[in-house]
C-alpha positions as CSV (number, residue, x, y, z in Angstrom):
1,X,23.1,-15.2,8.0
2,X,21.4,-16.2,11.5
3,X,22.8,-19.2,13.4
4,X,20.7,-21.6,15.5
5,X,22.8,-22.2,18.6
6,X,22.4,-25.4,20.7
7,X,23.5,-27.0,23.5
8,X,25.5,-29.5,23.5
9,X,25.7,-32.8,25.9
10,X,28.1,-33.2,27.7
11,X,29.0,-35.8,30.5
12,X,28.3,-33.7,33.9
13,X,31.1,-33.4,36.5
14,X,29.4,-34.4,40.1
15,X,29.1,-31.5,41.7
16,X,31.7,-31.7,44.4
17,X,34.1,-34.2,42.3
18,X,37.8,-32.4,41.0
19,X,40.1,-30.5,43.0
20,X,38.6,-26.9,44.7
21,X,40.9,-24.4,42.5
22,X,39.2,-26.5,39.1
23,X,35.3,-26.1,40.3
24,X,36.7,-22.5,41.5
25,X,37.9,-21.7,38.3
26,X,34.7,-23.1,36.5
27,X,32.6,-21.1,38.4
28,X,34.3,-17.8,37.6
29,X,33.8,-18.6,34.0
30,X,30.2,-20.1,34.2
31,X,29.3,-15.9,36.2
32,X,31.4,-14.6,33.5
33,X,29.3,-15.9,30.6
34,X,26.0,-15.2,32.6
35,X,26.8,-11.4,33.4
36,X,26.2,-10.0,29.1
37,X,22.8,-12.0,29.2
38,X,21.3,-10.5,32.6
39,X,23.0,-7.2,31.9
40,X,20.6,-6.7,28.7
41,X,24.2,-5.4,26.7
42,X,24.7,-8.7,24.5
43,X,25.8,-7.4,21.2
44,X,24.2,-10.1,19.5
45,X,20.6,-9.5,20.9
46,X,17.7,-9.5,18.2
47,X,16.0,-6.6,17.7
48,X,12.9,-6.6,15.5
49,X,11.7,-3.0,14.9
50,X,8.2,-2.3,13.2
51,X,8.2,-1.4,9.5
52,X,7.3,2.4,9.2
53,X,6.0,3.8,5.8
54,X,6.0,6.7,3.6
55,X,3.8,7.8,0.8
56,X,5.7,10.4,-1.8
57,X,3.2,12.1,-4.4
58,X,4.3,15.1,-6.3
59,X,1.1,17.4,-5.8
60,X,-0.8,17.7,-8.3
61,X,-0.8,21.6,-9.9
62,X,-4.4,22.0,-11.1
63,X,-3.4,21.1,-15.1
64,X,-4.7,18.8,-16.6
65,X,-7.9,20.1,-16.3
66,X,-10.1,18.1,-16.2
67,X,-8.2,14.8,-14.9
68,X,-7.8,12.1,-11.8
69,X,-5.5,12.3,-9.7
70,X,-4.0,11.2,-6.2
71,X,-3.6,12.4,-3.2
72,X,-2.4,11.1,-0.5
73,X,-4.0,11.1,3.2
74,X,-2.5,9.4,5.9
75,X,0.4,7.0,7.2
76,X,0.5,4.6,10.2
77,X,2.7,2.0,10.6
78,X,3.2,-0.2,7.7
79,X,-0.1,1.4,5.9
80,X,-0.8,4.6,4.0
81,X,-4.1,5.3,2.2
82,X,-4.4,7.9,-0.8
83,X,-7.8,9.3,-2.5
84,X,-8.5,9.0,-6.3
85,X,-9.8,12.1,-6.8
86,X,-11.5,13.8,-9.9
87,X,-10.1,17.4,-10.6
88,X,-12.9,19.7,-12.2
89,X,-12.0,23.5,-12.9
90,X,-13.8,23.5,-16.4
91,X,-17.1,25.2,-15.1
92,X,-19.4,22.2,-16.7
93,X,-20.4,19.3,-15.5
94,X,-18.7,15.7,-15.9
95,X,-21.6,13.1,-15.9
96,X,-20.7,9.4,-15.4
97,X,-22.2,6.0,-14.4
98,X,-19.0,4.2,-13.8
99,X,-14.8,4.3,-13.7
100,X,-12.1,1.9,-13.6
101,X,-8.8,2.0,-12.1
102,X,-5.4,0.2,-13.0
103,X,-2.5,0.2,-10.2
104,X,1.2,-1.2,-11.5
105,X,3.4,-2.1,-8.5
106,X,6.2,-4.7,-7.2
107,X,3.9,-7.4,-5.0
108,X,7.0,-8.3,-3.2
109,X,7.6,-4.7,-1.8
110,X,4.3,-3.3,-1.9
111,X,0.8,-4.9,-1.3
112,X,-2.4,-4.1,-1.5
113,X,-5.0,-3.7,2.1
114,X,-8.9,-4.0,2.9
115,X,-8.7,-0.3,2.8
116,X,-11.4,0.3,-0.3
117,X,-13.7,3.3,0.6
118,X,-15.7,4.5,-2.4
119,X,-16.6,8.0,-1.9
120,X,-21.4,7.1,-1.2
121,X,-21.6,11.5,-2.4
122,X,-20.7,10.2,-6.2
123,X,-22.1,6.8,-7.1
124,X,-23.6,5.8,-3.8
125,X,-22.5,2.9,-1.1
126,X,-20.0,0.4,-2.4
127,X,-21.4,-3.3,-3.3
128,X,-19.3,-5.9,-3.9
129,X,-20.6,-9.7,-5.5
130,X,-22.8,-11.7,-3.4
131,X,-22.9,-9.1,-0.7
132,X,-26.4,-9.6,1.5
133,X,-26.0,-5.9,2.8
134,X,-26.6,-4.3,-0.5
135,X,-29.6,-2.1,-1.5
136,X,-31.5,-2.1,-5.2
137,X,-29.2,1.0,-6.1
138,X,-25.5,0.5,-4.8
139,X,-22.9,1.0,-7.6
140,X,-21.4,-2.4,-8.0
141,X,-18.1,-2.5,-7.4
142,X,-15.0,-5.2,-8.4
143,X,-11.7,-5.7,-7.4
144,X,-9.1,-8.5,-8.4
145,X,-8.1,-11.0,-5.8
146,X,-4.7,-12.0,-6.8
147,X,-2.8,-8.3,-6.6
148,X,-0.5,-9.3,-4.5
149,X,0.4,-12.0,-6.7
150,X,0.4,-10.2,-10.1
151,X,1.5,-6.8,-9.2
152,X,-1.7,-5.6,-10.7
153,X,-4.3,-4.1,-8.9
154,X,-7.5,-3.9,-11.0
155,X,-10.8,-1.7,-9.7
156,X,-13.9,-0.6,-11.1
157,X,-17.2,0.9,-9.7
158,X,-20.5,1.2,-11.7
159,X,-24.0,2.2,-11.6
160,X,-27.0,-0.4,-11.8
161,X,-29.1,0.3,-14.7
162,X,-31.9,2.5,-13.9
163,X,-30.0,3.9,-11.1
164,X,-29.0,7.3,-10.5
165,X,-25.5,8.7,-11.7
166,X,-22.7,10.9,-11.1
167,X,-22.4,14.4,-12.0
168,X,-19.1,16.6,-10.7
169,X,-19.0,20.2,-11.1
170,X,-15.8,20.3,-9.0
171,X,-13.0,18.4,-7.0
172,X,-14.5,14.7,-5.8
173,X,-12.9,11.9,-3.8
174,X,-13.8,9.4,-6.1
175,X,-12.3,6.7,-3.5
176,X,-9.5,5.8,-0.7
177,X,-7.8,3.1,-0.9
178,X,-4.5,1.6,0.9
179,X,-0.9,0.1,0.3
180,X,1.2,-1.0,2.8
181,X,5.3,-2.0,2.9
182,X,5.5,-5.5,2.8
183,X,9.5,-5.0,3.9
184,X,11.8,-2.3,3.8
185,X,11.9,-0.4,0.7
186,X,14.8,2.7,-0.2
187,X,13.8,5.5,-1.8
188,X,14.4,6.6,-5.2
189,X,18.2,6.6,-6.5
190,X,19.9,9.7,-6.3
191,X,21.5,10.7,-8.7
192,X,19.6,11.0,-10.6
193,X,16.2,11.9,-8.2
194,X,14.3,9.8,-10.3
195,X,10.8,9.0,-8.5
196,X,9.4,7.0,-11.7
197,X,12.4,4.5,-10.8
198,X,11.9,4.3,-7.3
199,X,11.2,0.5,-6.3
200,X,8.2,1.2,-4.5
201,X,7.1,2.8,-7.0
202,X,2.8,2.7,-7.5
203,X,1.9,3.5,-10.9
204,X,-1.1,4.7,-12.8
205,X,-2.1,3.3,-15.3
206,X,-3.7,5.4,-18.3
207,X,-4.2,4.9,-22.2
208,X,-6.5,2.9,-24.3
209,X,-7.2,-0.7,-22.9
210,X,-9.6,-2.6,-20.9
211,X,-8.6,-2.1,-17.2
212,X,-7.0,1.4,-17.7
213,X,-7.9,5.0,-15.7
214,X,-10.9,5.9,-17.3
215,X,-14.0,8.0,-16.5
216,X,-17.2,6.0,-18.1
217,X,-20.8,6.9,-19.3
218,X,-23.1,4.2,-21.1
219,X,-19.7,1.9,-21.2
220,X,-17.8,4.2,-23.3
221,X,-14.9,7.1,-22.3
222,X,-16.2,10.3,-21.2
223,X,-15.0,12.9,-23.7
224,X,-13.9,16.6,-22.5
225,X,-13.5,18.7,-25.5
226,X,-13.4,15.9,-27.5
227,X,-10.5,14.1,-25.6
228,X,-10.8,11.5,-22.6
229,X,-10.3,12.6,-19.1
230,X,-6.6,11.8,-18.4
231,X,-4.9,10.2,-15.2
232,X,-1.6,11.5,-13.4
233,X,-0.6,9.8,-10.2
234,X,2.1,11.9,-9.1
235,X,4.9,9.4,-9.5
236,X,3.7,8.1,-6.5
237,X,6.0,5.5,-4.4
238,X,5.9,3.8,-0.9
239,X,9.1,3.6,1.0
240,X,9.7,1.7,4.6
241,X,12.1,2.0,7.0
242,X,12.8,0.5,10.5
C-alpha cells in the first residue's frame, strides 16, 4: 500500500532565535535528511517500468488439414499481433465469400488494439459500417465494440453480393490482428505446464454456433470431405512482465 506523505505546519523558529549548539544541531539534521534525496539512492524511490509482452503459440504441425490457425508475428512493448491464417495442403481449392471469428479472453489482463488488418489478396480491402473510403466491392467487415468489456472478441468479414470471392489453393493470411497486456500477467502454472490454464490465455473458439471459427460460402459452413474446416489456436496466451 502507497502512502501520501505531507507536510506538516509547524510554527517556524526565527532564523537566528535559540542557542548556536541547537540551530547547529538542526542544521546537521536538516543536510542529513537532504543527502538520500540529491544522492538519487532513496530506497523508497518510484520506479514505473513499461509493461513488456509475450505471445506463446504452440506451432501449428501441418494437421488438421485443411484448418485455421494462428501464428504469431511480432511483439513491442505492451502489443503483439498474430495472423489468422488458412492452412491448405489438400491440393483443391477452398472457395468462400465470408468467415467469422470468435476470441475468449480475460478483459482485465488482456485487451483488444486497432490492429485489424484483413489480408486485400483474399476478400479485398477491409470496409467497416458507414465508412466514406469504401469502394462498390470491399468485403464488409464487423467487429464488436465492447471486447474489452465482455471478454469476447467477435469478427467477421464478407463479400458483397455480386462481388468477387475467395479461392485458396494454399496457406493464406486470412488477417492480423493485435492484443496487448493491460498489466502484468504470469505465465502458465508449472506444474503442471498447462498453457490452456494460463491467465492470459486467448482462446479460439470453434464448434456449432453463431459467432464461432467458421469458413463460409452462401451463409453456410464450407464442407471439406464432408466435415467443416476446423480451428486450432495453438493454446495461445499473452504474458507481461516489467
Amino acid at each position: 500500500m502507497f502512502q501520501t506523505w505531507t507536510r506538516r505546519r509547524t510554527t517556524s523558529t526565527p532564523p537566528l532565535s535559540g542557542p548556536p549548539l541547537t540551530r547547529l544541531c538542526a542544521a546537521t539534521v536538516f543536510v542529513a535528511l537532504l543527502m538520500p534525496a540529491c544522492g538519487g539512492h532513496n530506497k523508497t524511490e518510484n520506479r514505473i517500468r513499461p509493461i513488456e509482452a509475450r505471445l506463446t503459440i504452440v506451432p501449428f504441425p501441418g494437421t488438421p488439414d485443411p484448418a485455421v490457425f494462428l501464428e504469431g508475428t511480432s511483439a513491442m512493448g505492451d502489443l503483439v499481433t498474430m495472423d489468422v491464417r488458412l492452412h491448405n495442403g489438400t491440393g483443391t481449392p477452398i472457395d468462400f465469400d465470408a468467415f467469422t471469428l470468435e476470441f475468449h479472453f480475460d478483459p482485465l489482463l488482456v485487451n483488444v488494439t486497432d490492429v485489424f488488418n484483413v489480408n486485400p489478396a483474399v476478400l479485398g480491402q477491409c470496409c467497416f459500417p458507414n465508412s466514406p473510403t469504401c469502394s462498390s466491392c470491399d468485403p464488409l467487415c464487423s467487429v464488436n465494440a465492447d471486447a474489452d468489456t465482455t471478454g469476447v472478441l467477435l469478427l467477421g468479414v464478407a463479400a458483397l453480393p455480386g462481388c468477387p470471392t475467395a479461392s485458396v489453393t494454399s496457406d493464406a493470411t486470412l488477417l492480423t490482428l493485435g492484443f496487448t497486456a493491460a498489466t502484468t500477467i504470469p505465465g502458465p502454472p508449472v506444474p503442471p505446464n498447462d498453457p490452456n490454464a494460463a491467465p492470459g490465455r486467448i482462446s479460439l473458439i470453434s464448434g456449432a454456433g453463431h459467432g464461432d471459427c467458421e469458413i463460409l460460402q452462401n451463409v453456410g459452413e464450407v464442407l471439406v470431405n464432408g466435415q467443416p474446416i476446423p480451428c486450432t489456436d495453438g493454446s495461445a496466451y499473452l504474458t507481461g512482465t516489467n
